[in-house]
Each structure stands twice: as structure tokens, then as C-alpha cells.
C-alpha positions in Angstrom: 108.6 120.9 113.8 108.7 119.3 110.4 105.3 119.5 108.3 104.4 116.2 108.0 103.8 116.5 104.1 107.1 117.8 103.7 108.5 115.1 105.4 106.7 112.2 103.3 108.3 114.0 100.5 111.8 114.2 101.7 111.3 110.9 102.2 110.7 109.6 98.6 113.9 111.3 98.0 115.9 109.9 99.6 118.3 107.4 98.2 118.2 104.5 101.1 115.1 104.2 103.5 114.8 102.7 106.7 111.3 100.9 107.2 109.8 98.7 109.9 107.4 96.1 108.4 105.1 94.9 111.2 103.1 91.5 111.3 101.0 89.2 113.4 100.2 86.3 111.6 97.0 83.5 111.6 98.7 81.9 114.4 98.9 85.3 116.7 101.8 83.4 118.1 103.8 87.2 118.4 104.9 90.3 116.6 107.7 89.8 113.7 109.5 93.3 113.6 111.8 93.9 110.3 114.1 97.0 110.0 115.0 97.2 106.4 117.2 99.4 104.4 115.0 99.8 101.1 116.0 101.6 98.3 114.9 102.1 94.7 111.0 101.5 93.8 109.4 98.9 91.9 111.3 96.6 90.1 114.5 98.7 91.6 113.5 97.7 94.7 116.1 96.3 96.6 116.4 95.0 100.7 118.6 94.8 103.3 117.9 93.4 106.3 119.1 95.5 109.4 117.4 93.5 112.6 114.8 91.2 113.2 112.7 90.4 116.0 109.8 88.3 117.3 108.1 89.7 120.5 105.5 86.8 121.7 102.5 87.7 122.8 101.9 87.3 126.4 98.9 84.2 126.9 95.7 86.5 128.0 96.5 89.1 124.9 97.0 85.9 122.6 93.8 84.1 124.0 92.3 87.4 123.2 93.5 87.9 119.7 92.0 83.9 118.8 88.6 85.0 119.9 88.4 88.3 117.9 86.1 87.4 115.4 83.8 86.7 118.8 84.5 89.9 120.3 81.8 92.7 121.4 82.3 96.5 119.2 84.0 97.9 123.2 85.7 94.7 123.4 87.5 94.6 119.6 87.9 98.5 119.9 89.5 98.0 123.3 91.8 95.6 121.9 92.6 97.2 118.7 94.6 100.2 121.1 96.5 97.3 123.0 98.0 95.3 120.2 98.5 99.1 118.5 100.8 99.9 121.4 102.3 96.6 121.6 103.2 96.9 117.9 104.9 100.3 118.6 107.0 98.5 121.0 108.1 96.1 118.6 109.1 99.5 116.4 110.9 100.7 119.0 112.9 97.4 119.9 114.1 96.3 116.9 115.6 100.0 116.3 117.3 99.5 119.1 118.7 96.5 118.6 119.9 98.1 115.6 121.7 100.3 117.3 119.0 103.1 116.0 117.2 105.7 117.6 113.4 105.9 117.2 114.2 109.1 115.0 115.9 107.2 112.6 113.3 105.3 111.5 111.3 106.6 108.3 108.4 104.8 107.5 106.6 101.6 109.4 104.3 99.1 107.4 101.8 97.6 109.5 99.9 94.1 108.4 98.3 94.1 112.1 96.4 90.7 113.5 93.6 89.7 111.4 90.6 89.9 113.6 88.1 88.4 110.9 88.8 87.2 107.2 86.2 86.6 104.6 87.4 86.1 101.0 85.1 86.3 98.3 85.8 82.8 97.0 84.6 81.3 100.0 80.8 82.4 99.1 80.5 86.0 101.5 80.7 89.3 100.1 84.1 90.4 100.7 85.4 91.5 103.9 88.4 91.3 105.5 89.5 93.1 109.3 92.8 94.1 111.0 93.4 95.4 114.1 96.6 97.0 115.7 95.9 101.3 115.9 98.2 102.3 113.1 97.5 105.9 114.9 99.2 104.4 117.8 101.8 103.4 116.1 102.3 107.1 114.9 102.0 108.6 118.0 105.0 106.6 120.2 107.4 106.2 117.2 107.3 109.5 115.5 106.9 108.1 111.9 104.5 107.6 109.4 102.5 104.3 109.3 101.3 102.8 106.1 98.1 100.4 107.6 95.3 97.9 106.3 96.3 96.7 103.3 94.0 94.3 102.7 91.3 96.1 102.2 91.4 98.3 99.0 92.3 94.9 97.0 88.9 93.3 98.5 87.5 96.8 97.7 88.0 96.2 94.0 87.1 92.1 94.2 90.0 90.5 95.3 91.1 88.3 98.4 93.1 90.8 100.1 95.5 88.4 100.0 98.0 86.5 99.7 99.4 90.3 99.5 103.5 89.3 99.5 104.1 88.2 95.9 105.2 91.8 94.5 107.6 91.5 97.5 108.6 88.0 96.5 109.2 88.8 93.1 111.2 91.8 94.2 113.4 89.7 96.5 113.7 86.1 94.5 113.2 86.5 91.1 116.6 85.0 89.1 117.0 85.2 85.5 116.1 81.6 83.9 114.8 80.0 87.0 111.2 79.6 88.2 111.3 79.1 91.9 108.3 78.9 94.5 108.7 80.7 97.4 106.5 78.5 99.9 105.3 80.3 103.1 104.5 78.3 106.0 102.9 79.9 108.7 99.3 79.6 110.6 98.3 79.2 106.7 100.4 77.7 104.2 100.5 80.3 100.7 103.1 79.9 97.5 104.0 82.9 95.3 105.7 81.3 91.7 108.6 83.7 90.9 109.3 84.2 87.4 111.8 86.0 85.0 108.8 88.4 85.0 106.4 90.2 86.7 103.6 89.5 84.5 104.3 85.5 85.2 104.2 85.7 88.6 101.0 84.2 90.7 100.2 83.2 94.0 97.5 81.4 96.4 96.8 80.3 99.5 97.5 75.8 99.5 95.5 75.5 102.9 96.7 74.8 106.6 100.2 75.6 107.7 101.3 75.6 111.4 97.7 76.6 113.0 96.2 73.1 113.6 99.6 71.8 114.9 99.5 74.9 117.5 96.9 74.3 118.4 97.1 70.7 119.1 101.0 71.3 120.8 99.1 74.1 123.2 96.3 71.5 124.3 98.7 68.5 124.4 100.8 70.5 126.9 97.8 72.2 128.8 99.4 75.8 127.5 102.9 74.8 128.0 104.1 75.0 124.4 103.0 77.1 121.8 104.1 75.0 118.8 105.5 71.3 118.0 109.2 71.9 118.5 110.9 70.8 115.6 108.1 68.8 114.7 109.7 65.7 117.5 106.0 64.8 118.4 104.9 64.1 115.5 108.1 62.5 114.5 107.3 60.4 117.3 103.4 59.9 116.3 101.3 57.3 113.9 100.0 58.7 110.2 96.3 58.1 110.4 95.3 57.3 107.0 91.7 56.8 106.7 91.8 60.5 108.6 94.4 62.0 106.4 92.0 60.7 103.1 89.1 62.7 105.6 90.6 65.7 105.7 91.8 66.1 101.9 87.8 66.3 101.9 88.0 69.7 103.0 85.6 71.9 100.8 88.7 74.6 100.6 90.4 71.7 97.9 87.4 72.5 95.7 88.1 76.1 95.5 90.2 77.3 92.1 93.1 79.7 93.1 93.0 82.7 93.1 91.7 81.9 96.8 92.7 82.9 100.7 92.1 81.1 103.9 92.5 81.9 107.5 91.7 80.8 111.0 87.8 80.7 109.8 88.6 77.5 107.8 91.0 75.5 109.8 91.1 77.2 113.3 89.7 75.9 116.5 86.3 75.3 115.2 87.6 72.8 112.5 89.6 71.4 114.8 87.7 71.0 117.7 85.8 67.5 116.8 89.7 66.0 116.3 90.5 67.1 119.5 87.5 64.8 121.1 88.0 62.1 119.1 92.2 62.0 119.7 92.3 62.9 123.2 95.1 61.7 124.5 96.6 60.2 121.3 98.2 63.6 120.5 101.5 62.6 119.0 99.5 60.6 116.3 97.1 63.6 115.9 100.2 66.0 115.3 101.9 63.3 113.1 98.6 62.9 110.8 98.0 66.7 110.4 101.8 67.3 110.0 101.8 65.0 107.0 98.1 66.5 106.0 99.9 70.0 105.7 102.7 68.9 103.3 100.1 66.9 101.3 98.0 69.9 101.0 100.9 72.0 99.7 102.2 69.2 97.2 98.6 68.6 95.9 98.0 72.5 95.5 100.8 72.4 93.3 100.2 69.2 91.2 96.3 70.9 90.7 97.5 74.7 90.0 101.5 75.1 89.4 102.8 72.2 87.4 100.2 72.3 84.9 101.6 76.0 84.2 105.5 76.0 84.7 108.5 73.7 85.9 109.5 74.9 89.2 113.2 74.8 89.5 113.2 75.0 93.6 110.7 75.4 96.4 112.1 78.0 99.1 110.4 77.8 102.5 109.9 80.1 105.1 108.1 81.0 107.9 107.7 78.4 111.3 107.2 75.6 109.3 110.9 76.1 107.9 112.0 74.8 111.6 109.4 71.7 111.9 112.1 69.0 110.8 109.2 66.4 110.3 107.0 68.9 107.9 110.2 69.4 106.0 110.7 66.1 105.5 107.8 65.1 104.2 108.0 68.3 101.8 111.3 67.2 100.9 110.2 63.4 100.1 106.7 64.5 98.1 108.8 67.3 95.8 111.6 65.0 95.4 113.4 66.0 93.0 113.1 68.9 93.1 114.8 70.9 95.7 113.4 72.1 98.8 115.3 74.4 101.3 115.0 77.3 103.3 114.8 81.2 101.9 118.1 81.8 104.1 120.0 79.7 101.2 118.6 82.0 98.8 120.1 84.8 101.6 117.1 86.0 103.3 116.2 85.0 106.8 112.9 82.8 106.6 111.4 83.9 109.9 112.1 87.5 108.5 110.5 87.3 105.3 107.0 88.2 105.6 107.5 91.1 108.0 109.9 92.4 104.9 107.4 92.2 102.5 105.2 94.7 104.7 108.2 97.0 104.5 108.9 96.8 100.6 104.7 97.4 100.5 104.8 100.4 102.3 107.5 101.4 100.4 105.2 101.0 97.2 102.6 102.7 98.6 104.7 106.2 99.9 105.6 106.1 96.3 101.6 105.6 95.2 102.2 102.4 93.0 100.4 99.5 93.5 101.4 96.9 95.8 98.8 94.0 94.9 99.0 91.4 92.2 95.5 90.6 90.3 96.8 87.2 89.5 97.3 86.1 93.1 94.1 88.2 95.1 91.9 88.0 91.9 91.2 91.7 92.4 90.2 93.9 88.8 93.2 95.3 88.6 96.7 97.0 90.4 95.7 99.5 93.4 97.4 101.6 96.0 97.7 99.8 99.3 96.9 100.9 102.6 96.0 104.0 104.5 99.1 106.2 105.8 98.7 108.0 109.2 100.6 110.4 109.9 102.6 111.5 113.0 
């Protein structure tokens, strides 16, 4: 048997790497699974997508994973072993749609399901939580597993997120073109990619796909997950005396660098809409649709335009498939462009579990895998904890 030392250092040696990068997002709608060929480091860094996959989560575990932050010590450790085997089954299944054996897989980088988020900027302390055993992880696959990334950047004063612009940079960046690569998941967050790395800086904008989730999953009384190509709220009424409300949001008055999660705009935020709309969901779903891209346009009128001239906003993420969001994007950025990462040739539900892989690819090399800019932290640090198999 291989010493695992030994093995962490043929690793760094060799020319092309094949890493797993794991996450669960705000929306704990399902694992994203990326196999990537990485090679180089740093700025030499480059990606190649092998096989992607999104396992959903099965209702109870999901139910389970929205209620974290509520969770008893037994009950949060108990669940921290379930979502870390069901993570090592998402290794496992995108290898083999690969057409890879578990043993061909080097190295897996592991975001897990944020259980409880507290940025600094918001007024607490600092801390930040994720669950999903990385030693788990280890065990079934066989590999080593770079885990909880967050943490060492809230450690030394920062967010602990948004943690994907070195990725971003590393994927996007084009020689004379500023471009803003504009996530849209359970939380909507923007990385500005330019010529260099120096230039580059990120934040969260506010509420991506979370509120609408949740609305779709009590609108159908559990039956849908999400707003299918946004056709409710196509079909829905902009409430504007609510959307002027909920621009009101104490999160606007918060200077980047800043994060947000499901503590801001979860269920609790949303809970006094759902009393007052009942019934009238397609309007509720058209006016928080609309509120999303208006939070994402205004984020950039307040914090991007005053410092470059974005050439192009590149969307991924499940908001890239909600044909009324896009829209709206596409109508408040006019002119300038707005299209999905897969134009730019990576695949946009794909590219935050890659960022996890080119992290964990940092971090087996001991660089840094945070920007200061983006998470306000005091300065570059190592990511993550690696466990070993």
C-alpha cells in the first residue's frame, strides 16, 4: 500500500490531474459532481471538463439540510456522516460515467452544504459551517479530500466567500476584455475578470434562485423544486409597490466585500410573503423573479461600473435556465451582452463544482486559493483541510 504522503507527492507531479470538485449549494437542491482534467498551477492552471453530474437530494435529506442551522449537536453530527456518504456517491458516479474507475481519480475538493453562514459584514463575529464528512469521502473513494474552505479565509477576517473568483479568473480571463462572470444560484454573486489578477474582485449581489424555490415548492405542495424555465412567473403580475419593499432590504446597505446566504433571504424572510400571497403565486414568483435581476443590475450600477466597463456578463448556475430572469437581465444590461458561460465554452451548471476542483488543486500545491479583494480577508491563505485516505 502506497504511503499516503508519498502519494500526495506523486501527485503534484504529475503533468495532468484528475479531480472531483463537490458542491451543494444555498438551495440544497442536489449534489453537482465535476470530473476535471487539471493541469499546471496557478496562473498555468488550465480545465477540462470530463463529466458532470447533479444527484438531487431525496425530500426528507433535503428538508433536513434547510433546517441545519436548527439542528441539535446528535442531530447535525448525524447528518454531517449522511450527506458525507452521499457526496462519495456522487464521486463515485460521475467517475463512472466517465468511463473511470474509482482508482483513477486523484484528488476530490469538497465545498459540502453550508449548515450556518455568518459573515463578518453582517455585524456577528465571523463564522461560517459545512457539513458533508470529508473523512467519508476518503474512506469509500480511496483519494484524498481537500475540505472546508471557508473557514481559514474567515479565520484571517474575511467572508469565506464568494470563494470562486481565482477559479474564474483562471477559466475566463481574455486579454483586453473585462467580463463579469455572474453566478446565479440560491444566492446571486459576480466575480469581474480582468487582464489581471490583481484587478479582479468579487461579491455576493443578493438573492438568486432560493426565494423562487421556495415559492415553486409551496405553490406545488412539494411537487416542483424550482420555477421551470421561469413559465410562472412569465405568466404572473410585477408587484411594484412590493418590489420598491424589498430593495429595502438592509443587505443593499452593506459595501462589498460582503456574502449572504439562506440566513438573509431563506424561509424566514420569506415567510410573511407567503401569508400575504397565498394563492396569488404566479405574481409572487413574477415580482421576486424581477426583484433578483434588479438586485444584480443595481449591485453593479453601485459597485462595478463606477470601477471598469464590463465588456459581457456570463451567467451560470440555475438561474442560466429561468427564461424570464434572463430576460429581464438581458433588458436591464442592455447593451451590453448577457449570455451563458457555455458560449464562453464551459458548461454553466458545471461551473462552480469546477471551481472546487481548480481550489483543491491550489491547495495540494500549498498556494492560496482566496482573493482578499472579493472575501475582504488580510491577505492570501492556504484553503481547506486535506484528509487523507
Amino acid at each position: 500500500m502506497t504511503d499516503p504522503l508519498t502519494r500526495i507527492l506523486d501527485l503534484r507531479n504529475r503533468p495532468i490531474r484528475r479531480v472531483v470538485g463537490l458542491l451543494s449549494g444555498t438551495s440544497a437542491d442536489g449534489i453537482d459532481a465535476a470530473l476535471v482534467e487539471v493541469c499546471g498551477v496557478s496562473e498555468t492552471t488550465r480545465a477540462h471538463l470530463l463529466a458532470f453530474e447533479t444527484t438531487p437530494f431525496e425530500e426528507p435529506l433535503r428538508t433536513r439540510l434547510l433546517t441545519a442551522s436548527r439542528a441539535t449537536g446528535s442531530e447535525l453530527c448525524e447528518l454531517d456522516f449522511t450527506l458525507g456518504e452521499a457526496f462519495a456517491r456522487a464521486v463515485l458516479s460521475v467517475a463512472h460515467r466517465a468511463g473511470l474507475p474509482p482508482s483513477d481519480v486523484d484528488l476530490v475538493g469538497s465545498h459540502g452544504q453550508t449548515a450556518s453562514h455568518q459573515p463578518r459584514s453582517a455585524g456577528a463575529t465571523g463564522a461560517t459551517l459545512q457539513i458533508g464528512e470529508a473523512a467519508v469521502i476518503a474512506e469509500r473513494v480511496g483519494a484524498p479530500v481537500v475540505c472546508d474552505f471557508r473557514v481559514r479565509d474567515v479565520a484571517a477576517g474575511g467572508e469565506g466567500a464568494p470563494l470562486v473568483p481565482l477559479a474564474d479568473f483562471y477559466l475566463f480571463r481574455q486579454p483586453g476584455s473585462v467580463r463579469a462572470l455572474q453566478n446565479i444560484g440560491g444566492i446571486a454573486n459576480v466575480t469581474v475578470v480582468t487582464d489581471h489578477l490583481d484587478g479582479v474582485f468579487a461579491f455576493d449581489n443578493g438573492p438568486g434562485n432560493m426565494p423562487l424555490d421556495v415559492v415553486a415548492h409551496v405553490a406545488s405542495d412539494g411537487k416542483r423544486s424550482y420555477d421551470t424555465n421561469g413559465e410562472w412567473a412569465a405568466r404572473g403580475r410585477i408587484d411594484r409597490a412590493l418590489l420598491e419593499e424589498l430593495h429595502k432590504s438592509p443587505f443593499f446597505d452593506r459595501p462589498p466585500p460582503r456574502s449572504t446566504g439562506r440566513e438573509a433571504f431563506g424561509e424566514e424572510w420569506l415567510a410573511p410573503l407567503l401569508t400575504t400571497h397565498q394563492g396569488q403565486w404566479e405574481d409572487l414568483l413574477a415580482t421576486l423573479t424581477r426583484f433578483t435581476a434588479e438586485a444584480i443590475r443595481r449591485s453593479y450600477a453601485e459597485y462595478v461600473d463606477t470601477r471598469v466597463r464590463v465588456s459581457e456578463v456570463l451567467i451560470s448556475g440555475g438561474g442560466v435556465h429561468n427564461r424570464t430572469l434572463m430576460g429581464h437581465l438581458q433588458e436591464l444590461f442592455a447593451p451590453i451582452p448577457v449570455r451563458s458561460t457555455s458560449d464562453a465554452g464551459i458548461d454553466p451548471d458545471a461551473k462552480e463544482a469546477m471551481a472546487f476542483a481548480i481550489l483543491a488543486n491550489e491547495t495540494m500545491y500549498g498556494l492560496p486559493g482566496n482573493l482578499p479583494a472579493a472575501t475582504g480577508a488580510i491577505g492570501p491563505r492556504v484553503l481547506g483541510k486535506i484528509v487523507l485516505p
